[in-house]
C-alpha positions in Angstrom: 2.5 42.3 56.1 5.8 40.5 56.3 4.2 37.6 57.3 2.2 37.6 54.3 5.2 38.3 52.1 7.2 35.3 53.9 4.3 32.9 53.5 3.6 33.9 49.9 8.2 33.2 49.3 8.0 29.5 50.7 4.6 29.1 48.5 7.0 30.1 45.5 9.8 28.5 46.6 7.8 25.1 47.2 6.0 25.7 43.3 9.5 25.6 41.9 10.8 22.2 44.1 7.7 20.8 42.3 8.5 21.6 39.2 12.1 20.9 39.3 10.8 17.1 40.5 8.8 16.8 37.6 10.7 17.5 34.8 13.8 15.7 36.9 12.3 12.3 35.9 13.2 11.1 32.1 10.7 8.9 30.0 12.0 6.0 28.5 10.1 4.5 26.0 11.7 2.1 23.8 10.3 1.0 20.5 10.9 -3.0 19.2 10.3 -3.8 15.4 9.9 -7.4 15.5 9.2 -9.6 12.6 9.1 -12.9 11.0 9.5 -14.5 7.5 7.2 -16.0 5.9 4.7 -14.1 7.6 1.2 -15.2 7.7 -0.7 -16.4 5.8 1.9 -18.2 4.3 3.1 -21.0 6.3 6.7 -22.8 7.1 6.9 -27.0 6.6 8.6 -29.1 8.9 12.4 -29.0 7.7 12.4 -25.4 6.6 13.3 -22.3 8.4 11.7 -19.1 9.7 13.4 -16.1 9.9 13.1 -14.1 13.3 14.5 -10.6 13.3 14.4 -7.7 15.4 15.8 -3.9 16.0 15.3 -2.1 19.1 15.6 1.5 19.6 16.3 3.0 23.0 17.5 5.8 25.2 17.7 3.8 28.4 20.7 1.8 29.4 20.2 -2.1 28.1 20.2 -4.5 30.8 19.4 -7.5 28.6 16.7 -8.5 25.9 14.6 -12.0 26.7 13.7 -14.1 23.4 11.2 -16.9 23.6 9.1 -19.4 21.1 6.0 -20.6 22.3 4.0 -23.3 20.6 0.2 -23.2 19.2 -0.9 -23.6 22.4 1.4 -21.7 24.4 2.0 -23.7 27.4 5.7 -25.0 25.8 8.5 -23.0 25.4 10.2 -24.5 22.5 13.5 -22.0 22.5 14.4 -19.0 24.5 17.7 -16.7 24.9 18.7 -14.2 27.3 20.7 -11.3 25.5 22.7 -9.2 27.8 23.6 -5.7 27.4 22.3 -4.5 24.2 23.9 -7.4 22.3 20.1 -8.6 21.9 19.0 -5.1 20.4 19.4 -5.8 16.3 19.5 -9.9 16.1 18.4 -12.1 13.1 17.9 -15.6 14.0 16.8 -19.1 12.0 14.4 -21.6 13.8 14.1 -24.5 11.6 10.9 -26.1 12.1 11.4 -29.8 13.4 10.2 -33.1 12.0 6.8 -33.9 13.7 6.1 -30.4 14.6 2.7 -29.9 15.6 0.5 -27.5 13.1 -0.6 -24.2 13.8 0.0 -20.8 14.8 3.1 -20.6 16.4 4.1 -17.2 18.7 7.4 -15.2 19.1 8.0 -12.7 22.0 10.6 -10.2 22.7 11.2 -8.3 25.8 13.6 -5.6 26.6 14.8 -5.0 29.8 16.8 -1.6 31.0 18.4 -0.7 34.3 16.3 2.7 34.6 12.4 1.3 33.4 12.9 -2.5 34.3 10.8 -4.3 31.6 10.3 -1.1 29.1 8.7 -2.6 26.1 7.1 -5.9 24.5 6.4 -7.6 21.3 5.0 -10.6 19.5 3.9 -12.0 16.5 3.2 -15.4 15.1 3.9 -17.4 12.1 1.7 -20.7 10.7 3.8 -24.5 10.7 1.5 -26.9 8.7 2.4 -30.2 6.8 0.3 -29.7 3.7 -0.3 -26.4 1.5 -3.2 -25.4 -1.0 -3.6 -22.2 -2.8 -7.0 -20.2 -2.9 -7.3 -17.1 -5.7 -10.3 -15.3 -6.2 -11.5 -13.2 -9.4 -13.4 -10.2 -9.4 -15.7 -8.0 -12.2 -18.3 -5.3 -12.1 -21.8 -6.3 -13.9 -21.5 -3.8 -16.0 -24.4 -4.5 -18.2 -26.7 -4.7 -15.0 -27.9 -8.1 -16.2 -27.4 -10.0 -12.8 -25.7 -12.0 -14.2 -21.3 -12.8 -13.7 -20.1 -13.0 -17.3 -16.7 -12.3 -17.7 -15.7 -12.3 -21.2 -19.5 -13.6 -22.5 -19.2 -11.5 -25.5 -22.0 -9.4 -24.6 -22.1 -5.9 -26.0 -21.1 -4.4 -22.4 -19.0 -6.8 -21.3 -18.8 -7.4 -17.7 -14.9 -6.6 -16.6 -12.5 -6.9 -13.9 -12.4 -4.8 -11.2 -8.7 -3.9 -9.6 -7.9 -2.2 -6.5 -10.5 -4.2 -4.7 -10.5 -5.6 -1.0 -10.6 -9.6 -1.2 -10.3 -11.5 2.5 -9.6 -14.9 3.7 -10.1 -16.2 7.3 -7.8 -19.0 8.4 -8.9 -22.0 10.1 -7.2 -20.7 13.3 -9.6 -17.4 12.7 -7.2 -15.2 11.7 -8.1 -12.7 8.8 -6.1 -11.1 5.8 -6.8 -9.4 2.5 -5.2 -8.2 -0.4 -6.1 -6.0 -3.1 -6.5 -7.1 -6.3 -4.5 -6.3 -9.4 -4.4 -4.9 -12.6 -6.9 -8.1 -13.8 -9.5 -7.9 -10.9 -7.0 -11.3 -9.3 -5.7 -12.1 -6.1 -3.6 -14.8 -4.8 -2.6 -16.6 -1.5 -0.1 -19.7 -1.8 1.8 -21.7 0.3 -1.6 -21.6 3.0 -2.0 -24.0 5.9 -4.7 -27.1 4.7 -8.3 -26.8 6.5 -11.4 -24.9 6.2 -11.2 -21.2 5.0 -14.0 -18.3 4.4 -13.1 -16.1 0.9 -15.3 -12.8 1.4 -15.6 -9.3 -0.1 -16.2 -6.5 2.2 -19.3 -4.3 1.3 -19.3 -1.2 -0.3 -21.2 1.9 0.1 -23.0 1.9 -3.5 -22.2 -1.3 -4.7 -24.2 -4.6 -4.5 -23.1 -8.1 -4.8 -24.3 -10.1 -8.1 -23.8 -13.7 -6.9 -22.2 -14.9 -3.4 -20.0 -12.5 -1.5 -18.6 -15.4 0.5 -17.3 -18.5 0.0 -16.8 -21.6 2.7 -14.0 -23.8 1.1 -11.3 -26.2 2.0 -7.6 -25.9 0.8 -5.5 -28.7 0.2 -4.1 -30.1 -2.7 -6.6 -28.9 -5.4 -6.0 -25.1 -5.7 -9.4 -23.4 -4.9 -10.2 -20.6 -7.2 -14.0 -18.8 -6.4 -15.4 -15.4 -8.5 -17.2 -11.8 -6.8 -19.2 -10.0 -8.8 -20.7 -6.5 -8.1 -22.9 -3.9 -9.7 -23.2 -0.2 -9.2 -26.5 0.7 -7.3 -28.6 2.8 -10.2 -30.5 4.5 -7.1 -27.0 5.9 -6.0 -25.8 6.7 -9.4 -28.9 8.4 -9.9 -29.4 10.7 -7.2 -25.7 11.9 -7.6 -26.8 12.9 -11.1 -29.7 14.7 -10.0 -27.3 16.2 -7.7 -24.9 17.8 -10.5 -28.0 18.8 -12.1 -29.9 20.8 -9.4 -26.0 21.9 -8.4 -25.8 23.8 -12.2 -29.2 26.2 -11.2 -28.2 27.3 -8.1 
């Protein structure tokens, strides 16, 4: 028996060094806000700045933070900076985009380093360097006269009208994609957008068909490009969610 009981002490004992080992070990997780301005889809010409900025939060001790600016094809460092201590934690920094630059999507990366975690946390993001700029902007209305037809302001009895709060998206000639919603007047914008081939498209939505194209391939450059969506209200949809209120009322 008082082996048992001694056995059944160190298996305790042994429980608690475990524990104590686990809950000896701190996490450190730090957390970098990094960013850039203009940001995307908006794009810097040679002899104007970006903006790079950062904040770091952290529980570890700094050992230094690593800054570095890669070009489109990110094989050439164009600018880097070692920042030690935490003197690199909260920086805002200018890189003026030189004469001859070569166009494209251009990538930032921030590392921190602490004495406890080694490299603890990442970040990057990219901004566009072009030479020329073009503008796209994009309308959009609801057929609501069901004729299949876009007629904004035609005068007809139920005039077709614009639609706000709707997703409106552009892909970039380097493939990256953004939207915006438009406003108060069914319009969206871009400016200041990198020359070359671009994709304007409407995401679908449940209950809603297009009237016309839902995509446009077009070409920015000096002539601002300006393209109309048009949707209409499925009548099967708006139907059977009728019929639904009704049968709902004689239950």
């Amino acid at each position: 028996m008082k082996r048992c009981y001694r056995i059944l002490s160190i298996l305790i004992a042994l429980s608690f060094l475990g524990a104590a080992a686990v809950y000896a070990d701190p996490v450190y997780e730090a957390t970098i806000t990094l960013g850039r301005d203009p940001e995307p889809p908006i794009c810097t010409t040679p002899n104007n700045a970006v903006t790079l900025f950062w904040d770091i939060t952290h529980l570890s001790t700094p050992n230094y933070v690593h800054y570095q600016l890669e070009d489109p094809t990110r094989t050439i460092i164009l600018e880097q900076q070692d920042y030690p201590g935490g003197t690199g934690t909260n920086v805002v920094r200018n890189w003026v985009v030189p004469l001859g630059s070569v166009e494209g999507k251009y990538w930032v990366r921030v590392e921190y380093w602490s004495f406890q975690a080694g490299n603890e946390a990442n970040a990057e993001v990219t901004f566009y360097v072009c030479n020329a700029t073009g503008e796209i902007c994009a309308s959009k209305f609801e057929d609501a006269n069901l004729d299949g037809t876009c007629n904004p302001g035609g005068g007809e009895l139920v005039p077709d009208v614009p639609v706000p709060n709707w997703w409106i998206c552009i892909t970039t000639p380097t493939g990256d994609t953004f939207c915006q919603r438009t406003d108060v007047n069914g319009r969206v914008c871009w400016y200041n957008l990198p020359a070359g081939n671009y994709t304007v498209f409407e995401p679908a939505v449940a209950g809603w068909h297009p009237v016309g194209a839902s995509s446009y391939n077009v070409v920015v450059g000096s002539t601002p490009v300006d393209v109309t969506f048009c949707n209409a209200q499925d009548q099967t949809a708006t139907e059977e969610g009728s019929w639904g209120e009704i049968k709902s009322l004689f239950r």
